[in-house]
ZADO-1210 file (C-alpha; in nm, 4 decimals, padded with zeros to 6 digits):
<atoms>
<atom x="00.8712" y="03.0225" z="-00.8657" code="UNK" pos="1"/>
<atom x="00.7424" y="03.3159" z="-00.6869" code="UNK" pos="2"/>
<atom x="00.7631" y="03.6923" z="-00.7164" code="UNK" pos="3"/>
<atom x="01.0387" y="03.7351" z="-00.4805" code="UNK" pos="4"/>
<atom x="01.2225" y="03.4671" z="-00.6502" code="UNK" pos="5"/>
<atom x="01.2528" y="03.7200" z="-00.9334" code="UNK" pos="6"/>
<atom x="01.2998" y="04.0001" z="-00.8036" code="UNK" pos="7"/>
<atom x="01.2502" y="04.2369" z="-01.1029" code="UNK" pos="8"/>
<atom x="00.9270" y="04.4077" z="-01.2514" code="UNK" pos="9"/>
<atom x="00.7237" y="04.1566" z="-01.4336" code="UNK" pos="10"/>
<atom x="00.6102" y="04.3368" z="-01.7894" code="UNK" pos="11"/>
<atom x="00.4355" y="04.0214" z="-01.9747" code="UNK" pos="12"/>
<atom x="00.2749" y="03.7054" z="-01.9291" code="UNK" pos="13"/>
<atom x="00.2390" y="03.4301" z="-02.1989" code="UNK" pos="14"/>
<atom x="00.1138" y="03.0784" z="-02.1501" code="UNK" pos="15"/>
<atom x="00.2813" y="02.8674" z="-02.4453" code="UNK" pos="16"/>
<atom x="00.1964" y="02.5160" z="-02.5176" code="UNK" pos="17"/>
<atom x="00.5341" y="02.3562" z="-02.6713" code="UNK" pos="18"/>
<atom x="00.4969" y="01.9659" z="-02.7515" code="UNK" pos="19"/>
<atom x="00.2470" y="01.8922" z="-02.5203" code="UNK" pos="20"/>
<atom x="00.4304" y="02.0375" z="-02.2246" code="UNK" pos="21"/>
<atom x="00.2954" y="02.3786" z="-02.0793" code="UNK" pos="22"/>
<atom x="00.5370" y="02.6475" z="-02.0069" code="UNK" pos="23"/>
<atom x="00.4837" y="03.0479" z="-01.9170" code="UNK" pos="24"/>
<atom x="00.6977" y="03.3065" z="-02.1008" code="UNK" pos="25"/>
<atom x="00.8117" y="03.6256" z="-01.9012" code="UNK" pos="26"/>
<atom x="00.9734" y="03.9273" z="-02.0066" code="UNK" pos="27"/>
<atom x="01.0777" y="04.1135" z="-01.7086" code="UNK" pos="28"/>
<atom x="01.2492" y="04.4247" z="-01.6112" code="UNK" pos="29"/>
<atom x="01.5652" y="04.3345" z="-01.4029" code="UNK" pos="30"/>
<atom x="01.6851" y="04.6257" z="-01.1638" code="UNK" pos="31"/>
<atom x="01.9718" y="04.6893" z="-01.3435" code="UNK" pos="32"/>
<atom x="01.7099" y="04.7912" z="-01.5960" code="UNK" pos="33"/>
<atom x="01.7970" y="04.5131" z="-01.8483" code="UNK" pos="34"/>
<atom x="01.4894" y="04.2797" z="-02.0015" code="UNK" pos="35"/>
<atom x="01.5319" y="03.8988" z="-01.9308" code="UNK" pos="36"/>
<atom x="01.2890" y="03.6775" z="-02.0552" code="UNK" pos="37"/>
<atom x="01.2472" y="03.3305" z="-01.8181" code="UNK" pos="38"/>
<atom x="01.0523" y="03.0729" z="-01.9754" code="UNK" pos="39"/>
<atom x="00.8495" y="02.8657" z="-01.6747" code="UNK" pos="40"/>
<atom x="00.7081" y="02.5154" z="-01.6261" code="UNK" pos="41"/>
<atom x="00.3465" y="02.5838" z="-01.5774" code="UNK" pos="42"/>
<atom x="00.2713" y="02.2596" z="-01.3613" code="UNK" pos="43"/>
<atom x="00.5978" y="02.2899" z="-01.1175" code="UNK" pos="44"/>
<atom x="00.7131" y="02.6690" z="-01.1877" code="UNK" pos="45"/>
<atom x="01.0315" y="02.5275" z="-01.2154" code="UNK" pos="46"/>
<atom x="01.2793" y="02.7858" z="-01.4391" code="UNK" pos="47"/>
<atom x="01.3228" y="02.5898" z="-01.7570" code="UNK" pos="48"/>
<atom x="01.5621" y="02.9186" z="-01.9508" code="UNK" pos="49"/>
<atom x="01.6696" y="03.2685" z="-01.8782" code="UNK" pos="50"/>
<atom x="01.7751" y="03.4721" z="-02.1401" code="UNK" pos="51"/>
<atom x="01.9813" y="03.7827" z="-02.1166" code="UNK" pos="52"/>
<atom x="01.9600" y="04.0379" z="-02.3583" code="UNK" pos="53"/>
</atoms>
């Protein structure tokens, strides 16, 4: 996953360890000026969840 990949204002970082398995927690501001939150694999930076709110 990189920047451009999200393509929205990053506001917060959190590394979370969930049963043994590393993952980063973003809250981001989309440019339709909604907040998503994308939860991250930390080893592969694959996009495990997005949530809309």
């Amino acid at each position: 996953m990189t920047r451009r990949q999200i393509a929205s204002d990053i506001l917060k970082v959190e590394l979370e360890d969930r049963a043994d398995k590393l993952a980063y927690d973003l809250t981001i501001l989309a440019p339709d000026g909604r907040l998503r939150g994308i939860r991250l694999n930390a080893r592969s930076g694959a996009i495990i969840r997005i949530e809309k709110n």
